[in-house]
N, C-alpha and C positions, 0 to 999 in steps of 0.2 A: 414490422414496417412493410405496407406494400410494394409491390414491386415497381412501380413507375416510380415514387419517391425514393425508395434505395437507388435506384439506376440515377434520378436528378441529383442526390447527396454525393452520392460518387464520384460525380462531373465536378463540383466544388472542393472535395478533397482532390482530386487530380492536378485541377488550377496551383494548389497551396504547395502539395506536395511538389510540382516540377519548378516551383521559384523559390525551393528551398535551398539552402546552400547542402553542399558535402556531395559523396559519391553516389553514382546510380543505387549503391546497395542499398545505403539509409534513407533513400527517400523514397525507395519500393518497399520497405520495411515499415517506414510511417503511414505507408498506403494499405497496408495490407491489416495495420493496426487500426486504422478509422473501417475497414471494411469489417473488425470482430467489432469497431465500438456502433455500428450504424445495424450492424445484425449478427447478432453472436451466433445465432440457426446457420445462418449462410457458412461461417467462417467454418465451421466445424463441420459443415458439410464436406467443405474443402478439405479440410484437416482429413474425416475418413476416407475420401479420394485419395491423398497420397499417400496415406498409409497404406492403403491396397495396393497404390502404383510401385511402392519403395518394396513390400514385400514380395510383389511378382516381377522384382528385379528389372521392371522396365525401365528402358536405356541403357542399363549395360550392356548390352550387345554393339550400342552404335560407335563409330569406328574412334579409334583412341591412338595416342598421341605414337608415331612413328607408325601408322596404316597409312597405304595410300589410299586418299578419299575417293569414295566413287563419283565418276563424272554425272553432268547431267548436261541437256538438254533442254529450257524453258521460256515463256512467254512472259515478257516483262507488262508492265501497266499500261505499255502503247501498243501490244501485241507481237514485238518484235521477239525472235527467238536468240537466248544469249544462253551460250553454253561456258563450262568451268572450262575451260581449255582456252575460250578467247578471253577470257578475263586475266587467267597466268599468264599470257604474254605478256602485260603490264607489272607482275610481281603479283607477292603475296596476296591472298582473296580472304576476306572475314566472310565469313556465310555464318547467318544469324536466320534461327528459324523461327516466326513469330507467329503465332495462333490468328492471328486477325485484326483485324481495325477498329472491330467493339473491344476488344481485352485490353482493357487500362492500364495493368501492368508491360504489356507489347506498344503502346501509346507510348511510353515515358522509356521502354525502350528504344524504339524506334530515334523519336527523338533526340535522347543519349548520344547514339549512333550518326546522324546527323551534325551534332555540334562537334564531334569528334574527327570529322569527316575528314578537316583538315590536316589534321595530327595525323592521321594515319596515312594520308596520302604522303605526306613529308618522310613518311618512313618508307617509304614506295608502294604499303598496299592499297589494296580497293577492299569496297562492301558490297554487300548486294545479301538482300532478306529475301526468306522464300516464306510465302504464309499459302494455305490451301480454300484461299479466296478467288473468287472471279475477278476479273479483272475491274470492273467497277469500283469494286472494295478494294482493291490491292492500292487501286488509284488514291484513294482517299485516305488509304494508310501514310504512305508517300505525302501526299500534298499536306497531313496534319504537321508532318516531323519536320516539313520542308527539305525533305532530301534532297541530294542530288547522286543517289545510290540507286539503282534500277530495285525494283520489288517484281520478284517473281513467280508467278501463279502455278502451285504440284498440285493439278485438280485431283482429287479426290485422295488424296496423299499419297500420292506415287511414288514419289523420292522420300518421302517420308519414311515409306513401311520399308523400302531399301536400304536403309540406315537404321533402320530397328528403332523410330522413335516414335512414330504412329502409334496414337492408343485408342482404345473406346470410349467414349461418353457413358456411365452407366446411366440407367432410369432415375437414381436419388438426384446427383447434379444436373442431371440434363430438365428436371424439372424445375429444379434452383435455378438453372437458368433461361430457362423459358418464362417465367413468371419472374424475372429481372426486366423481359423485353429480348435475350438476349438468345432468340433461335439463330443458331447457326449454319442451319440448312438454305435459310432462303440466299446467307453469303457464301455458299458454298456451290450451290446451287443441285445439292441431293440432299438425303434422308438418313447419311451414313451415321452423323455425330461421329467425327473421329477427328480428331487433333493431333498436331505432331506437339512433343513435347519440345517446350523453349529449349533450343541448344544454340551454341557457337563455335565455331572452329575457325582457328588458323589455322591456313593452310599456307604449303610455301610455295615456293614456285614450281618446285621440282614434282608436287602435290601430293606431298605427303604433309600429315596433320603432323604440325607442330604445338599447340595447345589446343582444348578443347573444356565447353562448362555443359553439363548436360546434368537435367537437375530434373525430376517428375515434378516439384512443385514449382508451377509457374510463377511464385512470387519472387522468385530468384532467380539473379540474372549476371552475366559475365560482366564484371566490372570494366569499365574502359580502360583504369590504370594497368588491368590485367592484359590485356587485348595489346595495349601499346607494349607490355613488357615483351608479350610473344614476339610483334613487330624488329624489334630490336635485337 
């Protein structure tokens, strides 16, 4: 399948997939199953991506459950700077790290995250996503999910690589996904291909990470039922 048609197939399994009933996990599961059934080349492209990712142990290093989380410092979608320390004043922070506003599975995350919004503030905490987009796209990450959670721009994966979840794009996918439509330099706005891997952390207030989901395959993602169990 060429690539502008997988990229428009995708957009109609996304529709189906996020007005499916059940948890975030099964209807990223079903997406990721119409993604081997629309191009089985791509999926297994995928497939040897994490197999290399899971062997070079990346993510293990990023911070685990009773570490204090490292702070940061960043630019939200309107350009304002919001750091983890003013967010703890108000309780507990979900920091959800999403690849971008083109990655379908960070779409239906995103979104997730949003309809949950309210549940989690009733527990006292806050959100707030960091993806290693420009603000432009950070914007229109936001505005799909209809957030009202700031999205925050780590140019070049700054806060990424300091959490050890920063990886490279090799040449086999970064061609799979150029020929999808899906350069990531022009939303990034360099040449680096480097992506943080999808993670999530509660943090507590005290900021230290009370759970955390850090997974190299981005098909997988921290369940919201999990995120509220942390909360509570």
């Amino acid at each position: 399948m060429k690539g502008q048609d997988f990229a428009r197939q995708l957009e109609v399994c996304l529709e189906r997939c996020e007005r499916m009933d059940g948890p975030l996990s099964e209807r990223l599961a079903a997406f990721a199953d119409d993604v081997r059934r629309l191009s089985p080349e791509f999926a297994d492209i995928v497939d040897r991506m994490i197999s290399r990712l899971n062997a070079g142990g990346a993510g293990s290093a990023a911070p685990g459950v009773g570490d204090a989380f490292p702070p940061f410092l960043l630019p939200d979608d309107n350009g304002r700077l919001i750091s983890l320390a003013q967010l703890l004043k108000d309780g507990p922070v979900v920091v959800s790290f999403q690849r971008g506003h083109w990655c379908h599975y960070c779409r239906m995350n995103s979104a997730a995250l949003a309809a949950a919004d309210r549940e989690i503030r009733d527990r006292g905490g806050r959100i707030v996503v960091i993806t290693p987009e420009v603000q432009e796209f950070a914007r229109g990450l936001k505005n799909e999910a209809e957030a009202a959670y700031p999205v925050l721009s780590d140019m070049d994966n700054g806060y990424a690589l300091e959490l050890n979840l920063a990886i490279k794009i090799h040449d086999e996918k970064r061609q799979a996904m150029t020929n999808a439509g899906w350069d990531i330099s022009r939303f990034q706005d360099n040449a680096g291909w480097t992506l943080p891997i999808p993670a999530t952390f509660v943090v507590g207030q005290d900021g230290v990470v009370k759970a955390r989901f850090v997974d190299p395959d981005y098909r997988k993602r921290m369940d919201i039922e999990e995120i509220l169990a942390a909360l509570n």
